[in-house]
Structure formats: C-alpha cells, structure tokens
MDAnalysis code that builds the backbone (N, CA, C; Angstrom):
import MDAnalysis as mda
import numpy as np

u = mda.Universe.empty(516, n_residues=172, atom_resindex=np.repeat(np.arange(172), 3), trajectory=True)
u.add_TopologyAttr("name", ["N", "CA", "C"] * 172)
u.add_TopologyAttr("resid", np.arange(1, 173))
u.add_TopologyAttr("resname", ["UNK", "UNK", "UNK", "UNK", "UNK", "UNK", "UNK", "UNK", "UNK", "UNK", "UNK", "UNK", "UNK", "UNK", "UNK", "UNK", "UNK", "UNK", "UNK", "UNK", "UNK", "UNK", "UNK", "UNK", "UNK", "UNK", "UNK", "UNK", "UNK", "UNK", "UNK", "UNK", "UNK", "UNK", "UNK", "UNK", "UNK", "UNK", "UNK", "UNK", "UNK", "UNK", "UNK", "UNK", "UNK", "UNK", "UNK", "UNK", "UNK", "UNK", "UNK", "UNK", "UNK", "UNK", "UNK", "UNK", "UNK", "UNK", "UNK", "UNK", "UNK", "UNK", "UNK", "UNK", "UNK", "UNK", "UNK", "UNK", "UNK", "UNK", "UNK", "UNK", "UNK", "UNK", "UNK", "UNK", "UNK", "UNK", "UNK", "UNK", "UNK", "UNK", "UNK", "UNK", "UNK", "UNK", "UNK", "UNK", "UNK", "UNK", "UNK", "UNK", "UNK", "UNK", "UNK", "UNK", "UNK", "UNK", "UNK", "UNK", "UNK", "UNK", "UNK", "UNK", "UNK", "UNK", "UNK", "UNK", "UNK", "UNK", "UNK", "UNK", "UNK", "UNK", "UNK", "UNK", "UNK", "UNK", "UNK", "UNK", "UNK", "UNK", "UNK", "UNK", "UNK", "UNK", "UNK", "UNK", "UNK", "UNK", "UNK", "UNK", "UNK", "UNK", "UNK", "UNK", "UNK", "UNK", "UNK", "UNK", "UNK", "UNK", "UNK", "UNK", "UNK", "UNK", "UNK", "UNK", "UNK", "UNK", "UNK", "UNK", "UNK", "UNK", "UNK", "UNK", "UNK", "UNK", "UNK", "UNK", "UNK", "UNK", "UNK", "UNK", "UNK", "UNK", "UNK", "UNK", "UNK", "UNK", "UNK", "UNK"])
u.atoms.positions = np.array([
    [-25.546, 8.563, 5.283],
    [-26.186, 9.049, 4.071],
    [-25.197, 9.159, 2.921],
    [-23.890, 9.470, 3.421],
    [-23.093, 9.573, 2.366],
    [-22.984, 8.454, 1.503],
    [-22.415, 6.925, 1.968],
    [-22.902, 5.672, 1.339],
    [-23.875, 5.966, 0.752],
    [-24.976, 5.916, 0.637],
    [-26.447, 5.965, 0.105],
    [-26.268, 6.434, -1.138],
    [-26.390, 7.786, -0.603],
    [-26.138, 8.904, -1.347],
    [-24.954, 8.815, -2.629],
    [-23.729, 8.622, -2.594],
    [-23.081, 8.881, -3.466],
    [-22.810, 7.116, -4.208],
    [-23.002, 5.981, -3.758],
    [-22.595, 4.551, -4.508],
    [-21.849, 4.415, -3.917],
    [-20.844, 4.956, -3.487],
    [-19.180, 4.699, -2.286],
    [-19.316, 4.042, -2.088],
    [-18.484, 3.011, -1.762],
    [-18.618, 2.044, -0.718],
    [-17.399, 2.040, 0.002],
    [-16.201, 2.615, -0.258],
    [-14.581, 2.804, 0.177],
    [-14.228, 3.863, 0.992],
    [-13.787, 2.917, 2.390],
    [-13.576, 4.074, 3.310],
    [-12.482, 4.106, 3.742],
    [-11.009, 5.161, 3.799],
    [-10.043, 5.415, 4.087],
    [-9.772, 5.094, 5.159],
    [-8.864, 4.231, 5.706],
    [-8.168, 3.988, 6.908],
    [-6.616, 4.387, 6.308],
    [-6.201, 5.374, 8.184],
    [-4.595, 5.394, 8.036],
    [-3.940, 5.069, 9.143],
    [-3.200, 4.585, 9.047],
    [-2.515, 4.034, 9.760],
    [-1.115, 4.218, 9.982],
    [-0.651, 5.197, 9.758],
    [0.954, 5.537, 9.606],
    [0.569, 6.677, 8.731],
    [1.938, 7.561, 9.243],
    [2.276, 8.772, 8.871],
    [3.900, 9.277, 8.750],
    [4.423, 9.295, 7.438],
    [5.525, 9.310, 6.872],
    [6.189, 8.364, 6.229],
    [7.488, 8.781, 5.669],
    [8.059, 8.044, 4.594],
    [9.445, 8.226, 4.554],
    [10.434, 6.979, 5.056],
    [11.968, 7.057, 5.164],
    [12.651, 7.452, 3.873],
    [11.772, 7.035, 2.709],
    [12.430, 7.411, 1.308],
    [12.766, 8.701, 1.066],
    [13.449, 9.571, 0.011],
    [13.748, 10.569, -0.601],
    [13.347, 10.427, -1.721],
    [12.022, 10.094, -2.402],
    [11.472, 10.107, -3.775],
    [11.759, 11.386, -4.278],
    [12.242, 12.569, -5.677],
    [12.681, 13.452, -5.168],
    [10.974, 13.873, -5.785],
    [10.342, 12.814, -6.141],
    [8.849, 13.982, -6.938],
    [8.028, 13.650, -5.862],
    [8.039, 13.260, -4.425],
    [7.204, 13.158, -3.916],
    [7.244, 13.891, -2.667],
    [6.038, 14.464, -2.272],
    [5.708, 15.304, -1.172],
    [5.973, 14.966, 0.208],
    [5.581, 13.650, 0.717],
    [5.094, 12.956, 1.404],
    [6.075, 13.336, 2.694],
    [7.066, 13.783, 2.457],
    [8.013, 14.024, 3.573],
    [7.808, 15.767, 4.095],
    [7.456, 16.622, 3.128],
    [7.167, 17.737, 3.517],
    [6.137, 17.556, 4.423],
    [5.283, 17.254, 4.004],
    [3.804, 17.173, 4.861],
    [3.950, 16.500, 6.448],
    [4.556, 14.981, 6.729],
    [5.150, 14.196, 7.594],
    [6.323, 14.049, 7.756],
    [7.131, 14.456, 7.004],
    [8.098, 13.575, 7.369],
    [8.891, 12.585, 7.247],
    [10.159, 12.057, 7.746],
    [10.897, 11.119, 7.503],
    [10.713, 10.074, 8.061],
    [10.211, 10.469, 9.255],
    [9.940, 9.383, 10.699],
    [8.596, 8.462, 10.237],
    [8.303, 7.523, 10.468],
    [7.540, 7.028, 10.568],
    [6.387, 6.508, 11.412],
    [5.071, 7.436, 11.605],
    [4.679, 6.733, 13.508],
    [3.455, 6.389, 12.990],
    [3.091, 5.431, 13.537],
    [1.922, 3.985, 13.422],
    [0.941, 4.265, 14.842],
    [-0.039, 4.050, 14.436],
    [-1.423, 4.083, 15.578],
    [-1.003, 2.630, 15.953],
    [-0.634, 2.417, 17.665],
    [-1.223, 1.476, 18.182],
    [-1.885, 0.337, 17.431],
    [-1.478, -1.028, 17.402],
    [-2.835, -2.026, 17.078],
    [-3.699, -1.915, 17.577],
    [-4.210, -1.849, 18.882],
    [-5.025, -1.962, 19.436],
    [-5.958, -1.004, 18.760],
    [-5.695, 0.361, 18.692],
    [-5.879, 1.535, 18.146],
    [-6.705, 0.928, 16.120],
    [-5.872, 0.314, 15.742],
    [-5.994, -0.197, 14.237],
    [-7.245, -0.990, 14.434],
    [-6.818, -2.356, 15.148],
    [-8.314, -3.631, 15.098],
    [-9.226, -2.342, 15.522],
    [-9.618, -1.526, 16.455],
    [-10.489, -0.709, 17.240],
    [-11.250, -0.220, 15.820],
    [-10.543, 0.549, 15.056],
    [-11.018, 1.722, 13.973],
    [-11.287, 0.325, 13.074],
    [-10.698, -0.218, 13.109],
    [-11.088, -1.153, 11.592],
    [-12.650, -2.260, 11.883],
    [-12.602, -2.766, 13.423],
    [-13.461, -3.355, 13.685],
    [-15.124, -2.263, 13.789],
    [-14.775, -1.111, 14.186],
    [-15.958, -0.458, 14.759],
    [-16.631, 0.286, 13.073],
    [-15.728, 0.494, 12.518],
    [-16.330, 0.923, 10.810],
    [-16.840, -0.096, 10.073],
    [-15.987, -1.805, 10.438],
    [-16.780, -2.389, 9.781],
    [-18.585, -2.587, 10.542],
    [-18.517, -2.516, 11.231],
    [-19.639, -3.152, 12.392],
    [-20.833, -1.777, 12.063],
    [-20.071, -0.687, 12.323],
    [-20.910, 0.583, 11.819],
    [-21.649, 0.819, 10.610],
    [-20.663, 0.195, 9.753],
    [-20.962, 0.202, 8.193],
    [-20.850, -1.097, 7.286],
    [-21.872, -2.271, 7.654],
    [-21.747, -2.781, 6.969],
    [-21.124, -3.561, 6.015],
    [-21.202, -2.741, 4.483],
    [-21.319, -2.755, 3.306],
    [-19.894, -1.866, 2.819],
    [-18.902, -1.437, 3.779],
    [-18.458, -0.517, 3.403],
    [-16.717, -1.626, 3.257],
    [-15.851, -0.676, 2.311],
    [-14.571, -1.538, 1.795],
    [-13.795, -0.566, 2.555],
    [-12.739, -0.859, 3.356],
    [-11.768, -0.723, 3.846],
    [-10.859, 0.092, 2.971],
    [-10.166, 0.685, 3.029],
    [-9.041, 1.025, 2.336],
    [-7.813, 1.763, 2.599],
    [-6.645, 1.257, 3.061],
    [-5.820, 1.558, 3.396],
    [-4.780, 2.620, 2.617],
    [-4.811, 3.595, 3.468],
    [-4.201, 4.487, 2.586],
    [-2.686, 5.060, 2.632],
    [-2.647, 4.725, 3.408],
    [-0.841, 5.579, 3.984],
    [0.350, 5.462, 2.587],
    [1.350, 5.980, 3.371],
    [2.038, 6.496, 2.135],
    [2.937, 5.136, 1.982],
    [3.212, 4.295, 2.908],
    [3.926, 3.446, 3.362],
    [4.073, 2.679, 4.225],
    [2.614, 1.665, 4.101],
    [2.416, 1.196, 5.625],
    [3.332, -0.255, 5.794],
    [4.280, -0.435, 5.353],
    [4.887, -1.604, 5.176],
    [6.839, -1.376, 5.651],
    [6.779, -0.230, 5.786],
    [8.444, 0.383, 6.714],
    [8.834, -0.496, 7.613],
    [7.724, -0.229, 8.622],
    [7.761, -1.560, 10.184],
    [7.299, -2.842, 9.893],
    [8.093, -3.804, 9.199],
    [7.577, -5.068, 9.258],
    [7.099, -5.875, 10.011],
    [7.646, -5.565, 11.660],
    [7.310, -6.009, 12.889],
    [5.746, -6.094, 12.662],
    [5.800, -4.508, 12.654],
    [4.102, -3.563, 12.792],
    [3.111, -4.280, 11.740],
    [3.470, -3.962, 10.910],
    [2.248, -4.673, 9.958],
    [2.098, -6.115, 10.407],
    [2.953, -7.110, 10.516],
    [2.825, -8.409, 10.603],
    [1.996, -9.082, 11.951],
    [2.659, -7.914, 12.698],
    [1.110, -8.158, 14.102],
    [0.336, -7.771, 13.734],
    [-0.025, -6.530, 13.283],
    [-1.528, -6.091, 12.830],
    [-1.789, -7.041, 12.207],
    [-1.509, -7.922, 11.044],
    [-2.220, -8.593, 9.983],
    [-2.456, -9.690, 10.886],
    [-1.683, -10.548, 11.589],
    [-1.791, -11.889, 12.642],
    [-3.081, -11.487, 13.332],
    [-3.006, -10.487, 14.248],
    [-4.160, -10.328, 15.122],
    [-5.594, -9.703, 14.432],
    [-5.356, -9.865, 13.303],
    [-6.724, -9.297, 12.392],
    [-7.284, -10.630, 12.159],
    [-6.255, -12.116, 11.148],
    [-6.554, -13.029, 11.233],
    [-7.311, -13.888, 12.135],
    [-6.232, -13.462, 13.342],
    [-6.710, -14.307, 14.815],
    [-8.053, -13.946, 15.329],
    [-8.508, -12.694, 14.860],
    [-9.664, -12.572, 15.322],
    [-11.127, -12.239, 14.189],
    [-10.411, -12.420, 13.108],
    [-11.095, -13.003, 12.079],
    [-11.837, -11.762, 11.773],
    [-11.045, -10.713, 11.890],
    [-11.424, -9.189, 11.155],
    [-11.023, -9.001, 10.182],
    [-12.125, -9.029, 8.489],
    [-11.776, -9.236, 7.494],
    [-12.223, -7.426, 7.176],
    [-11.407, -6.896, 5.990],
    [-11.372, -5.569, 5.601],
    [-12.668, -5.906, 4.158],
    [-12.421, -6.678, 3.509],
    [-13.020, -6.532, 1.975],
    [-12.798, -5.177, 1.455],
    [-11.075, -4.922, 1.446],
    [-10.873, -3.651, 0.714],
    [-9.955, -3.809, 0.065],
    [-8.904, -2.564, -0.071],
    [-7.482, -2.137, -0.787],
    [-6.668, -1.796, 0.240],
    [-5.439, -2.043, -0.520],
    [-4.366, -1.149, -0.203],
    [-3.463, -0.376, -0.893],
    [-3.093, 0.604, -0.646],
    [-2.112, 1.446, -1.617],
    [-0.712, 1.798, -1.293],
    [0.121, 1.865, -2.146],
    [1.349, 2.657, -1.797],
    [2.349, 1.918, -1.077],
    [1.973, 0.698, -1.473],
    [3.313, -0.214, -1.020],
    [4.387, -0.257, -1.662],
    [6.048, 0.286, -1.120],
    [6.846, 0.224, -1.600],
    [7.259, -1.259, -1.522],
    [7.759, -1.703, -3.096],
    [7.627, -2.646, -3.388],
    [8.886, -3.682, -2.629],
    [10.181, -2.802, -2.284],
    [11.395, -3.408, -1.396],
    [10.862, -3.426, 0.077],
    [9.534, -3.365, 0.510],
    [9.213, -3.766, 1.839],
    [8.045, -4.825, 1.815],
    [7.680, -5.435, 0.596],
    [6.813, -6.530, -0.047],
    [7.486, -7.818, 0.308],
    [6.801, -8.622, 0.862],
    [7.727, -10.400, 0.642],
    [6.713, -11.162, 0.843],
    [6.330, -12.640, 0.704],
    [5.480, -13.097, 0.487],
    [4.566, -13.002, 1.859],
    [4.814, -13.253, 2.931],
    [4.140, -13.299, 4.624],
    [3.140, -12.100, 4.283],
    [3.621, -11.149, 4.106],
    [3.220, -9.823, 3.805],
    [1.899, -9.840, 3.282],
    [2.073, -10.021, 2.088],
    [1.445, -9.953, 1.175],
    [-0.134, -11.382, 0.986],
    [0.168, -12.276, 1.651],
    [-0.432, -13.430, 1.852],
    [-1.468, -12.839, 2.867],
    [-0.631, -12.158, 4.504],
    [-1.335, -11.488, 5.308],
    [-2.748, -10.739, 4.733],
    [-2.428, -10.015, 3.619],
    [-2.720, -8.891, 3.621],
    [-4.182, -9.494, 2.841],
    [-3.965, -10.889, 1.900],
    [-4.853, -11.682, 1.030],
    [-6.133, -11.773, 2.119],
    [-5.368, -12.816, 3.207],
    [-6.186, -13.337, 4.380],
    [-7.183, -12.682, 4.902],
    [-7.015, -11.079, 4.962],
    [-7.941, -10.310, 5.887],
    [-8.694, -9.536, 4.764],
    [-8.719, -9.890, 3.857],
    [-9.489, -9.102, 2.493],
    [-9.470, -8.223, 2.019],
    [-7.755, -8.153, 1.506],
    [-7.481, -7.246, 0.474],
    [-7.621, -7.781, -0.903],
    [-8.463, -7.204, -1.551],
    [-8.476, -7.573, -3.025],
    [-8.235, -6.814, -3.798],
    [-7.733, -5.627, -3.913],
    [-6.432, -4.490, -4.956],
    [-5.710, -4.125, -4.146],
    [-4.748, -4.023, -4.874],
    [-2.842, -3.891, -4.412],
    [-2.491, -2.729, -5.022],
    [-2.404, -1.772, -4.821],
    [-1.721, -0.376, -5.831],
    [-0.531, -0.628, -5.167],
    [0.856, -0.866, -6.130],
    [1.982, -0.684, -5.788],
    [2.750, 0.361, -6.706],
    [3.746, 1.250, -6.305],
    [4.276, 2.422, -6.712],
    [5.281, 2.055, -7.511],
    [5.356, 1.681, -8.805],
    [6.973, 0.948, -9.417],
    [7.535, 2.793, -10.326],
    [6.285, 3.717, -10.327],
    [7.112, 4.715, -11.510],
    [7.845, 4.902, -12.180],
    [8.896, 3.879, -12.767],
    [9.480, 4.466, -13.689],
    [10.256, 2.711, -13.970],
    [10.262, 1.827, -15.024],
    [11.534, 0.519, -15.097],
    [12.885, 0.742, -15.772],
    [12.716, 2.196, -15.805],
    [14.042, 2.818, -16.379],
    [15.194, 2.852, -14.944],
    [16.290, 1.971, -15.026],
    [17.357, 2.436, -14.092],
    [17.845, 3.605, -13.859],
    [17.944, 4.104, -15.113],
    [18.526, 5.586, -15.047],
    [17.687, 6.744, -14.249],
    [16.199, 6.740, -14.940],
    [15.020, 7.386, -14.278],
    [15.060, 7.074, -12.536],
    [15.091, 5.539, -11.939],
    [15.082, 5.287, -10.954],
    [15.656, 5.936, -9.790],
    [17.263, 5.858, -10.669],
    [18.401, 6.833, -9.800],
    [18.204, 8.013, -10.032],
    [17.518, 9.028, -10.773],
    [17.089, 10.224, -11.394],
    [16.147, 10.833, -9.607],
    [15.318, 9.985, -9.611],
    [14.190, 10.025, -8.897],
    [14.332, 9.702, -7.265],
    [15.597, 8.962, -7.896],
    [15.647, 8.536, -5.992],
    [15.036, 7.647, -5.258],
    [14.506, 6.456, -6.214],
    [13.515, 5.601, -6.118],
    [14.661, 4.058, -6.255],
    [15.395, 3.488, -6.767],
    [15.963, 2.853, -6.409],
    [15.575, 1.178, -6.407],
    [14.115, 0.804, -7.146],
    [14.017, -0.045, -7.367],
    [14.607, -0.791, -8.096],
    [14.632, -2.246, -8.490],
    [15.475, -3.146, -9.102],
    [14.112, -3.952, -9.747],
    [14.083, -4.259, -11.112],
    [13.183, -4.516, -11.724],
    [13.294, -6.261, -11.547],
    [14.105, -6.674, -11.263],
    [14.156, -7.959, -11.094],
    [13.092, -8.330, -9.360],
    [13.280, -7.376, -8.378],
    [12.939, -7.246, -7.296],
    [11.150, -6.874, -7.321],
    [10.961, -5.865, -8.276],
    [9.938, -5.601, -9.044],
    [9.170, -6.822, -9.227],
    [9.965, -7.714, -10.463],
    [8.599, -9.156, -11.180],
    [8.607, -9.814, -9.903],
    [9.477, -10.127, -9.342],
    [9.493, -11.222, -8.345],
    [8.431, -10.976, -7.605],
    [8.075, -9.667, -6.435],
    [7.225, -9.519, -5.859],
    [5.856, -9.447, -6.903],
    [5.576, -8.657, -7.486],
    [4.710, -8.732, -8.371],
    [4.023, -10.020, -8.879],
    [4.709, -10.775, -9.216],
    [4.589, -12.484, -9.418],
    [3.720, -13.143, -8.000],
    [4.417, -12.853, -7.184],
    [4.026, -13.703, -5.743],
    [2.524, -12.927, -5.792],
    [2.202, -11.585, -6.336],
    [0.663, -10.960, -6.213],
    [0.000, -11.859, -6.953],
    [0.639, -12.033, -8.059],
    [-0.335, -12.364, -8.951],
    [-0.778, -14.073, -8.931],
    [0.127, -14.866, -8.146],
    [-0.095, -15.999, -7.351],
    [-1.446, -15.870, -6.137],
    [-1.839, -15.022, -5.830],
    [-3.254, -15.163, -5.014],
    [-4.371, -14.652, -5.611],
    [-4.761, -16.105, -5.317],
    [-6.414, -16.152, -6.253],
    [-7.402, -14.476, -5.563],
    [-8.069, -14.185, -6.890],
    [-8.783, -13.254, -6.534],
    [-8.286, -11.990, -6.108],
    [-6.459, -11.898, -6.308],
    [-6.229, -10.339, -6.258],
    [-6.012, -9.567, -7.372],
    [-6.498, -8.505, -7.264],
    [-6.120, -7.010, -8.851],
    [-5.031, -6.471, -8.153],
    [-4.139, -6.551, -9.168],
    [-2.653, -5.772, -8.808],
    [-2.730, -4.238, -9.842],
    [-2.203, -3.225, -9.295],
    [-2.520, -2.144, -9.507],
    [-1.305, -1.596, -9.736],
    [-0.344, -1.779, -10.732],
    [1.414, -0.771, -10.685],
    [0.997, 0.510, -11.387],
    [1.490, 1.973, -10.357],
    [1.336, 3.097, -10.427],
    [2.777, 3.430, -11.234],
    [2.336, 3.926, -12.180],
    [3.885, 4.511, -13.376],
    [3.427, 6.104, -13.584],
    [4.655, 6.552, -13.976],
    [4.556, 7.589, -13.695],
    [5.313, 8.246, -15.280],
    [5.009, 9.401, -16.032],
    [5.642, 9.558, -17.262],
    [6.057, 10.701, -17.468],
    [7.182, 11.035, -17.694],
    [7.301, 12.488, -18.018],
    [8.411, 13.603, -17.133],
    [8.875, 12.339, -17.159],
    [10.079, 13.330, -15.642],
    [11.239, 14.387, -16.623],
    [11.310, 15.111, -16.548],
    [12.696, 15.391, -16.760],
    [13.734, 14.819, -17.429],
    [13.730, 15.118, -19.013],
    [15.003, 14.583, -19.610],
    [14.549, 12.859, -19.961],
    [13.841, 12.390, -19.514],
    [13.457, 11.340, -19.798],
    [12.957, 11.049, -21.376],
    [13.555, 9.760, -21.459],
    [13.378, 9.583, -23.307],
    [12.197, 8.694, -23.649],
    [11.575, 8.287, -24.774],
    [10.760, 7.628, -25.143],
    [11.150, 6.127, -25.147],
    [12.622, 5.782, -25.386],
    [13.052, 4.878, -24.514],
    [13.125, 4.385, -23.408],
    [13.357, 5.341, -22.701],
    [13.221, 5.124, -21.232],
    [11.625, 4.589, -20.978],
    [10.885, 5.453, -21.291],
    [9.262, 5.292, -21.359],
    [8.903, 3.945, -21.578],
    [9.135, 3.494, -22.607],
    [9.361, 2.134, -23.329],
    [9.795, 0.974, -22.641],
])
C-alpha cells in the first residue's frame, strides 16, 4: 500500500556497513564504524531478487555509505547479477570517487543503475585536506567523464558549502 499510496517507487537496499575514511564532517563512523562488513552475495542477489519479484514496479536503491571499499565484493556481486540477469532499474549513492574505475562503474550501468550520487564536497585542495577527504580533482573529471560516457546515466556530485574558514574562493 505504501507504493500506491505515496507515488514511491524507490526502495533502499544496504549492503555494507561502515566507512575506512576519516571525513572529519561525517558521522558515518560513529554510528558503524571503521570496519567495513558486507551481507553475503548470496544474501544481496536473495534481497535484491525477492523485492524485485515482490514489487514489481519498484527502483532499487542502493544506499550504503560506501559500497565500493571491497572491490573484490562489489565486482562479484555486479558479475553474478549480470550472469543471472538481475536488473535493479535504480540508484546508487555515496560512492567514494577513489574506489570508482571504469569495470565498476560499467557493472553498475549493466544491472540498471541509472543515477550515480557521488560525494566530491568540496574542489578546493585546501578544504579537501581541511576535511580529510583527500580527493584529487584531476581523479575527480576522469572518473566523472567515464559516467558521463554511459548512455542513459544522471550523474549526481554531492558538494557541500560552508565549512569553516572557507572562502568564496574556495567556493568558486
């Protein structure tokens, strides 16, 4: 009824719990943790196959804070989703962008992801090291680029404004 009822159509899948980073504005480690622990595949196709089958009409959406740490992990999950031709027709969020490379990301096309929220917050270096975030903006377009190379995906960069000491330059 809830579908019905509210227009929804997006239903949260998680799949991992925690985050190796030290973002210093982000929670994600209080709550979980540093460690990183992943449901079983078997466990993943199971929940992902039985919601789609349950529901239709309903979009997948992957939510974790960082489901891309274990490259191993994701890359079987995405293979054996292919192989068995379990398509999501959803999202994903919260991909740190230094665990992005093209396999990845192609995977992720294949089984029907069509928005990408990736976390870049801040293209200020200074802010970066401020934050503890540590991206490289060159590392940034590159992956970003390879998104925007697959037909039919919305790329989604999450920025963030207003940190501390931060200038309108920086912003800029």
């Amino acid at each position: 009824n809830y579908f019905e009822n509210s227009g929804n159509t997006l239903l949260p899948i998680e799949a991992s719990r925690g985050c190796p980073f030290k973002c210093t504005y982000c929670s994600t480690n209080l709550q979980w943790g540093y460690k990183v622990r992943y449901k079983s595949i078997d466990q993943m196709i199971d929940e992902i196959s039985n919601t789609r089958e349950k529901y239709k009409d309903v979009e997948v959406h992957f939510i974790d804070d960082n489901m891309a740490v274990d490259k191993k992990w994701i890359k079987e999950l995405l293979h054996t989703m292919v192989e068995r031709k379990i398509k999501i027709d959803g999202t994903a969020s919260n991909f740190d962008i230094r665990l992005l490379d093209r396999e990845i990301i192609e995977l992720l096309v294949k089984v029907g992801v069509k928005e990408f929220a990736v976390a870049i917050e801040s293209a200020s270096p200074e802010i970066q090291r401020e934050i503890k975030k540590y991206l490289r903006n060159d590392q940034v377009k590159e992956v970003v680029g390879i998104m925007m190379e697959q037909e039919g995906l919305h790329v989604h960069l999450n920025w963030m404004v207003g940190f501390p000491n931060e200038s309108l330059k920086q912003i800029k």
